[in-house]
Backbone bond lengths (Angstrom), bond angles and torsions (degrees), N, CA, C in turn:
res aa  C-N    CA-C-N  psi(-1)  N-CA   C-N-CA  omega(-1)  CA-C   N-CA-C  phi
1 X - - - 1.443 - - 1.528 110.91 -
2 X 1.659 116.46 -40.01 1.446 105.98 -179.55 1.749 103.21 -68.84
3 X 1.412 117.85 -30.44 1.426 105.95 -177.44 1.698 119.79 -61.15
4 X 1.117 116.63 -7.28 1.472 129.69 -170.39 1.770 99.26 -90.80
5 X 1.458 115.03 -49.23 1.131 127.49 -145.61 1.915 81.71 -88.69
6 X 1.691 130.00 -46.84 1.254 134.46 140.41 1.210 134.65 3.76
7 X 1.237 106.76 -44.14 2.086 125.33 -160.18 1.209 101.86 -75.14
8 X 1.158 121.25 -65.76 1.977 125.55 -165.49 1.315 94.04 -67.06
9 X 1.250 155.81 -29.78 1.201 149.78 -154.59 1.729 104.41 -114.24
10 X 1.491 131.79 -12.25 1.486 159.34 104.60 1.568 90.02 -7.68
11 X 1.120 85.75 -84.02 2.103 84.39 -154.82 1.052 135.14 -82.46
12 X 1.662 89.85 -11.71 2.168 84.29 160.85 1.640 103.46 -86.06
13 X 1.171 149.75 10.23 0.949 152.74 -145.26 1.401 87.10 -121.84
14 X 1.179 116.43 -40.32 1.963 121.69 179.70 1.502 100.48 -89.57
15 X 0.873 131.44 -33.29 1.797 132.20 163.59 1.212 138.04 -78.26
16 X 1.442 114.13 -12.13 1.353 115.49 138.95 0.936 141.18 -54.26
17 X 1.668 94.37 -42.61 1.627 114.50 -170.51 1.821 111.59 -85.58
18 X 1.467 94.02 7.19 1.779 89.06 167.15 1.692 146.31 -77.56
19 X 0.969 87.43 126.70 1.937 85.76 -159.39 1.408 102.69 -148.65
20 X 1.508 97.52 145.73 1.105 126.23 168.80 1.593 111.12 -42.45
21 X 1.706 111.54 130.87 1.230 104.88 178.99 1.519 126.85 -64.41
22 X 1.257 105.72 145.67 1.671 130.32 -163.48 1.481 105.66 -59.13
23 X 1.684 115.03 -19.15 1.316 106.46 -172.90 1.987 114.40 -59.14
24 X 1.277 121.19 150.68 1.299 97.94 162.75 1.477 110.41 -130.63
25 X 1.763 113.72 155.14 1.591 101.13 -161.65 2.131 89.96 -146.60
26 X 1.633 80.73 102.53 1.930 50.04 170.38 1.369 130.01 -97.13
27 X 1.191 108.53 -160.50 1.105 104.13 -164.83 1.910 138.69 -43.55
28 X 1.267 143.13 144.90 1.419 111.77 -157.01 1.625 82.23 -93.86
29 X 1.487 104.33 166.70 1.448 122.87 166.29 1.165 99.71 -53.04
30 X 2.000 109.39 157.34 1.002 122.98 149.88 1.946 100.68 84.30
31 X 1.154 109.17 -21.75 1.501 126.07 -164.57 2.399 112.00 -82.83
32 X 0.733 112.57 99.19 1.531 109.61 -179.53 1.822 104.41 -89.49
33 X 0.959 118.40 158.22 1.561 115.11 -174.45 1.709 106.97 -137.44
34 X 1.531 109.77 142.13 1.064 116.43 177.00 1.300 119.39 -121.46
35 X 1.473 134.30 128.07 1.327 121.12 170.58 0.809 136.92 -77.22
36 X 1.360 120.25 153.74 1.594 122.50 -174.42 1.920 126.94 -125.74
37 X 1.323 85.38 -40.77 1.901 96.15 170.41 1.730 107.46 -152.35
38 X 1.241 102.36 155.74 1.748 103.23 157.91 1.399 110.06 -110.03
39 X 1.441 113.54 153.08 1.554 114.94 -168.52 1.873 96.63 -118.49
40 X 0.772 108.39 138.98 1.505 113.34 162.10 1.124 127.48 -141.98
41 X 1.891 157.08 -160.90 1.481 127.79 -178.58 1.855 79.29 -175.25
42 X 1.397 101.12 -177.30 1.315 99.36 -149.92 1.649 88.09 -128.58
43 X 1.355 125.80 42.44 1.160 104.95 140.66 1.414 108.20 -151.09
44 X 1.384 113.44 59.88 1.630 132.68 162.87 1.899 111.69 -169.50
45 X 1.210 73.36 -176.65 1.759 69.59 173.92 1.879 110.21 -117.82
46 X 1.099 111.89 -5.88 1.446 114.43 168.61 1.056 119.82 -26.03
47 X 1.482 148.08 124.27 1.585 134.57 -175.32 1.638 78.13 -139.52
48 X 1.700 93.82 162.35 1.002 117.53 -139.78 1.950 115.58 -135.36
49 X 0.871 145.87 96.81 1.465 125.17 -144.70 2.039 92.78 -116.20
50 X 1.539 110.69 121.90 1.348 131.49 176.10 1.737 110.42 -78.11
51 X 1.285 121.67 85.54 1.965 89.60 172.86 1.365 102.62 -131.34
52 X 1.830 125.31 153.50 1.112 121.37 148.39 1.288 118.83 -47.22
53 X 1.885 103.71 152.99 1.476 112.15 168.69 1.554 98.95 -124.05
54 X 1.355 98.97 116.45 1.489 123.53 157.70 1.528 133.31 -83.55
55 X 1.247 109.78 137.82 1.393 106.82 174.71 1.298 124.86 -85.14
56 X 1.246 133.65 -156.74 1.437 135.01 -165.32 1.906 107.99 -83.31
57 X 1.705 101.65 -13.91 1.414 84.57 -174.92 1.830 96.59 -109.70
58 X 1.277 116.59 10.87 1.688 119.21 175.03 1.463 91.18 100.24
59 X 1.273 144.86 -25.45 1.042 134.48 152.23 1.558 135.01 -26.44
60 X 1.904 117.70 107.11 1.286 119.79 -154.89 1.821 108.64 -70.36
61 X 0.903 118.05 138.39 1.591 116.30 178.72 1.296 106.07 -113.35
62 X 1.623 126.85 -25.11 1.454 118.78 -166.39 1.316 123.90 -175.60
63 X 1.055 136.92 -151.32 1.082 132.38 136.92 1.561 128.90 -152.72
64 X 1.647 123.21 150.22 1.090 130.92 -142.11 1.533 99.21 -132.38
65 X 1.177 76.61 112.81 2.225 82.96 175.13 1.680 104.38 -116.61
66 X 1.449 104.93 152.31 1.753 113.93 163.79 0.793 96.13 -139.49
67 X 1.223 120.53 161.15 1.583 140.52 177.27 1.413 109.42 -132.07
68 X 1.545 128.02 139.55 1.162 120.24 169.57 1.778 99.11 -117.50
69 X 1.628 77.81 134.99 2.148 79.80 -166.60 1.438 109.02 -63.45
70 X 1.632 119.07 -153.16 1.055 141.93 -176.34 1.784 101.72 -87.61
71 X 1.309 123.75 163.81 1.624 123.52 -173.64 1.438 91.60 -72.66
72 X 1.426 135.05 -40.08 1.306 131.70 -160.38 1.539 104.94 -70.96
73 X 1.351 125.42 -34.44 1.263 137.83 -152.93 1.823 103.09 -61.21
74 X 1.466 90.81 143.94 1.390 106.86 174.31 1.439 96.73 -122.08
75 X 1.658 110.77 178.04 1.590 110.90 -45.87 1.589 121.54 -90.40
76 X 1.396 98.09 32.14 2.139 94.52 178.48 1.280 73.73 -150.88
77 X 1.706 91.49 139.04 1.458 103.51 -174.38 2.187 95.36 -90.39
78 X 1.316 96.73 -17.27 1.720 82.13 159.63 1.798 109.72 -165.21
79 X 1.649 94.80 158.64 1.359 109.16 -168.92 1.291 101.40 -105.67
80 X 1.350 118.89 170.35 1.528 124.10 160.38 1.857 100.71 -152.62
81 X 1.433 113.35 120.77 1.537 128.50 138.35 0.768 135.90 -63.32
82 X 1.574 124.56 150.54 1.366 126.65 159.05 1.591 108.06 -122.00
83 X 1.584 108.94 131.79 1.322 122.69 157.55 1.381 126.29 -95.72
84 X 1.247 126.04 129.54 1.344 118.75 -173.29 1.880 104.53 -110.43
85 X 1.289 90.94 161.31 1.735 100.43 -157.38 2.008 98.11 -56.42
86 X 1.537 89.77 -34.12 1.472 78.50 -162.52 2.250 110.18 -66.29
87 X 1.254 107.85 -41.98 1.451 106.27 155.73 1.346 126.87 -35.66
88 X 1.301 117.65 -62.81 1.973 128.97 142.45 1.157 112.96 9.82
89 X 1.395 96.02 -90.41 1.465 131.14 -171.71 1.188 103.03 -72.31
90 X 1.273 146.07 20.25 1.747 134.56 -174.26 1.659 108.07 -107.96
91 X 1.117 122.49 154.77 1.475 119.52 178.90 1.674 106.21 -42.59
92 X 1.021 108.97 -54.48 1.750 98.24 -165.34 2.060 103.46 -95.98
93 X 0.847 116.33 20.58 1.788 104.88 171.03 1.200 101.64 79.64
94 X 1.119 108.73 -163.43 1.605 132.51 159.90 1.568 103.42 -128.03
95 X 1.203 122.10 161.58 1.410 136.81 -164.78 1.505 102.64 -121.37
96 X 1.459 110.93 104.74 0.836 108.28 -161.41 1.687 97.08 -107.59
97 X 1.138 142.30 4.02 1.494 136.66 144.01 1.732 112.83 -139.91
98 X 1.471 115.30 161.09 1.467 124.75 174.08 1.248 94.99 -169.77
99 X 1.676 108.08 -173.48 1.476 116.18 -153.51 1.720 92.06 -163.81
100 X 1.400 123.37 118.62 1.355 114.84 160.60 1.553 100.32 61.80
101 X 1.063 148.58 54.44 1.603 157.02 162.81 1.733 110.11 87.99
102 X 1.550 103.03 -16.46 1.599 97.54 -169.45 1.383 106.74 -91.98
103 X 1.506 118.28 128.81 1.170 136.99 163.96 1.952 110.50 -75.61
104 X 1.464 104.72 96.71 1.022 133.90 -171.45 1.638 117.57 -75.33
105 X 1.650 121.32 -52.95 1.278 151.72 -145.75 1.634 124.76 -133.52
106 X 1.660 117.88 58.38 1.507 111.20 -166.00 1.718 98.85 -95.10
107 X 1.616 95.94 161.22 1.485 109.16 -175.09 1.854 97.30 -140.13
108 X 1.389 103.68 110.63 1.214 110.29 176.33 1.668 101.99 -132.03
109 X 1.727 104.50 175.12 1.362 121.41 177.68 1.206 121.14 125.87
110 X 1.195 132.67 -140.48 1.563 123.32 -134.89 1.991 92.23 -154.48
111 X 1.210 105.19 102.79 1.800 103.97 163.26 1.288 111.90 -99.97
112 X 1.349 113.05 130.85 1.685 90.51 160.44 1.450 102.26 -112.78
113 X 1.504 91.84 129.35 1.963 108.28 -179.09 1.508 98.48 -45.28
114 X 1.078 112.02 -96.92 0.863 117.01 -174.25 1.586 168.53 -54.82
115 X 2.129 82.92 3.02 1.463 101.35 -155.96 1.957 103.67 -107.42
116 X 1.825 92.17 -17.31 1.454 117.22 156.48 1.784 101.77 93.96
117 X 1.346 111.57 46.14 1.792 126.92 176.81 1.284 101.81 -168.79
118 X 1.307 94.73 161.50 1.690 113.19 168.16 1.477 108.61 -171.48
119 X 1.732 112.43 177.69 1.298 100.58 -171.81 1.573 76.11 -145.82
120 X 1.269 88.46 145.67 1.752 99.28 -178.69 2.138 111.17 -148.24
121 X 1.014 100.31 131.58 1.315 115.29 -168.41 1.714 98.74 -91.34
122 X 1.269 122.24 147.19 1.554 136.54 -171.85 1.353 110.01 -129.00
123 X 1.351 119.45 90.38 1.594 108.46 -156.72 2.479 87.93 -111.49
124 X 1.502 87.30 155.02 1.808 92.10 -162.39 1.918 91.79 -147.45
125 X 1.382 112.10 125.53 1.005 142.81 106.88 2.298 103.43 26.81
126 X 1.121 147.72 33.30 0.924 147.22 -169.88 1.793 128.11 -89.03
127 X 1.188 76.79 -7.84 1.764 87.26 166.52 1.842 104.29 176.75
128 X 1.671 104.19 101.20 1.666 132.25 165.43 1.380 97.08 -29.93
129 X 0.854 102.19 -65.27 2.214 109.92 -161.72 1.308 117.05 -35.98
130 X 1.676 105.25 -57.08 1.400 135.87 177.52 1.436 123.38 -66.19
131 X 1.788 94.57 -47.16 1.245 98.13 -179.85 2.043 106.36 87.41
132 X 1.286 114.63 36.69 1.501 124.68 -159.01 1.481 95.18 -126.57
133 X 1.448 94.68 136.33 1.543 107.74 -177.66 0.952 101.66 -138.62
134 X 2.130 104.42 137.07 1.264 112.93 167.24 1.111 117.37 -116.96
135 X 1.834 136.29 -177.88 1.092 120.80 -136.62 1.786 83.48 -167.47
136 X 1.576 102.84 144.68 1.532 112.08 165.92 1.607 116.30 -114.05
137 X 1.614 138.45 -156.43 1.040 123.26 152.84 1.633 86.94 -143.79
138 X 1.704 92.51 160.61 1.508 112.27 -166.15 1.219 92.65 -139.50
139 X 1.490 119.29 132.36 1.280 127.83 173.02 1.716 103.17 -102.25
140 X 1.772 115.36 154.65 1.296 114.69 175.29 1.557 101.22 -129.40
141 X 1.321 104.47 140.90 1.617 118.17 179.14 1.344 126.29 -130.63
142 X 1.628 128.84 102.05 0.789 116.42 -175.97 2.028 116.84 -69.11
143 X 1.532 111.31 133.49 1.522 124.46 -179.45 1.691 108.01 -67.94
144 X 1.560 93.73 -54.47 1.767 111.24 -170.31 1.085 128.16 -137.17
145 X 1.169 159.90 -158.55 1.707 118.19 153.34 1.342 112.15 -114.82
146 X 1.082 124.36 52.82 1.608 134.29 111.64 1.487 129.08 -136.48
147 X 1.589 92.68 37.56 1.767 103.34 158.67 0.900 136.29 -131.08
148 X 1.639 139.15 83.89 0.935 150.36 -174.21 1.752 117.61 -73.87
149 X 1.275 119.21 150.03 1.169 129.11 164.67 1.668 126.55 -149.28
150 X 1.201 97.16 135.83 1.773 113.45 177.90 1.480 115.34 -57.32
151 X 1.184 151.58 99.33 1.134 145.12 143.46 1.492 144.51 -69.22
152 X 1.479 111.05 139.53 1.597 122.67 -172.18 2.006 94.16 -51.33
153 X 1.404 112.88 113.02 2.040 83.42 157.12 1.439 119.58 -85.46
154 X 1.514 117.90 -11.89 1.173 111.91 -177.60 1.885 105.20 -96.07
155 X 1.089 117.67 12.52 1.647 90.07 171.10 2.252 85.60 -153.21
156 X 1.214 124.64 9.56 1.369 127.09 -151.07 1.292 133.42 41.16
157 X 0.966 108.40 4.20 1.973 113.49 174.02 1.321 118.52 -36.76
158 X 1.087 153.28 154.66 1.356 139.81 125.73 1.526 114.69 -39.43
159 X 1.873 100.18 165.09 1.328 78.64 172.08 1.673 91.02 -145.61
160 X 1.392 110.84 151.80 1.416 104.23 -165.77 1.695 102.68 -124.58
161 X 0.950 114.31 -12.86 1.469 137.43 -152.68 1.674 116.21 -132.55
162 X 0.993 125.99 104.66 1.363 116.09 157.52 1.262 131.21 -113.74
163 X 1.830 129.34 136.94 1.460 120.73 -164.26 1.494 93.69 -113.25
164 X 1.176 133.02 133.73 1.271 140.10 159.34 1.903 115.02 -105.62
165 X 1.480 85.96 95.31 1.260 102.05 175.71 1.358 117.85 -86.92
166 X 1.504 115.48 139.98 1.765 109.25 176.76 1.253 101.20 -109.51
167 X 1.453 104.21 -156.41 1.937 118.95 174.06 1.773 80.17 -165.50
168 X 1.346 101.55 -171.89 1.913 128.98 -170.15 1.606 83.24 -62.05
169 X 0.984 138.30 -66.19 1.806 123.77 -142.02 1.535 103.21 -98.24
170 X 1.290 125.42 8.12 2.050 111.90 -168.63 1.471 89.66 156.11
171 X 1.273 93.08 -152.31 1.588 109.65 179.44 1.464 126.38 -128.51
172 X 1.294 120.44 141.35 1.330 131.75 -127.27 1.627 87.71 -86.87
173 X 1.346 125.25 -63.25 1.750 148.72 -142.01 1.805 97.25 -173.89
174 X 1.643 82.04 148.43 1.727 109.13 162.19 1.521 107.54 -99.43
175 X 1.373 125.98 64.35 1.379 127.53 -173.55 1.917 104.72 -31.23
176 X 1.173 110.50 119.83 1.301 106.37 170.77 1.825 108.57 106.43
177 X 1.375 104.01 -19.90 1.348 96.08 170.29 1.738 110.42 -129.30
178 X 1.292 118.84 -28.80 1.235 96.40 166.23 1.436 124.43 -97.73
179 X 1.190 131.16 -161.88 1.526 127.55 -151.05 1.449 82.94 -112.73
180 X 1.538 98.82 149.93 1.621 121.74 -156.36 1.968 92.42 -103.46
181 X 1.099 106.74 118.22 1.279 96.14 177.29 1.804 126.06 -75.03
């Protein structure tokens, strides 16, 4: 019975502790970057910056996130990844946050470099216990060719901002990208 009463207080304890992996990579040569959203979540202050990485002819190659942690955070107060299209594009995404071994945060789908869209699925971590993941879709549009932007698919908005809200077992909503019930 105490292990029951244990669990929710278990898993925010693993959802706090979720973060962007520790690796850091900067930027590759030859590579220019464009932004697209900032991510932040509601139980730190870590914010988080999303942009394509383009090459020399505006052609998308990837994408490149940093994060600058929380003031408390050890020991780099910020990281930056690189995802490359072909990871993207692979059956399982890339994982773009976890906490303590759990892959919390995948980002998969389909860019086309060059054709200036894509559609990309945001799959999250929504209930620890179960082990159940839910998922939004995000459309990408190129403006100019070196301006890209994230779009709402369920209402078309842009989107500039993302809130990653949790609760006790995972995470609740991608405020701003999935549909608000």
């Amino acid at each position: 019975m105490k292990f029951i009463r244990l669990l929710p207080i278990f898993f925010f304890l693993l959802l706090s502790s979720i973060a962007l992996p520790a690796v850091a990579a900067p930027l590759p040569a030859g590579m220019t970057t464009v932004p697209l959203a900032t991510i932040t979540n509601d139980r730190d202050t870590s914010v988080s910056e999303i942009k394509l990485m383009l090459n020399d002819q505006a052609v998308v190659q990837g994408i490149y996130l940093t994060t600058s942690a929380s003031v408390n955070s050890s020991p780099s107060p910020q990281q930056s990844r690189v995802y490359w299209l072909a990871g993207i594009e692979s059956n399982h995404g890339v994982v773009l946050g976890q906490g303590q071994g759990v892959q919390a945060i995948f980002l998969r789908g389909d860019i086309k470099p060059r054709n200036g869209y894509g559609s990309l699925v945001i799959s999250y971590l929504s209930n620890g216990i179960f082990r159940s993941y839910d998922q939004c879709r995000v459309g990408l549009q190129r403006v100019d060719p070196y301006n890209w932007q994230l779009v709402n698919s369920y209402n078309n908005q842009p989107i500039t901002h993302i809130e990653v809200q949790t609760w006790a077992l995972g995470i609740s909503t991608l405020k701003n990208v999935c549909p608000t019930a």
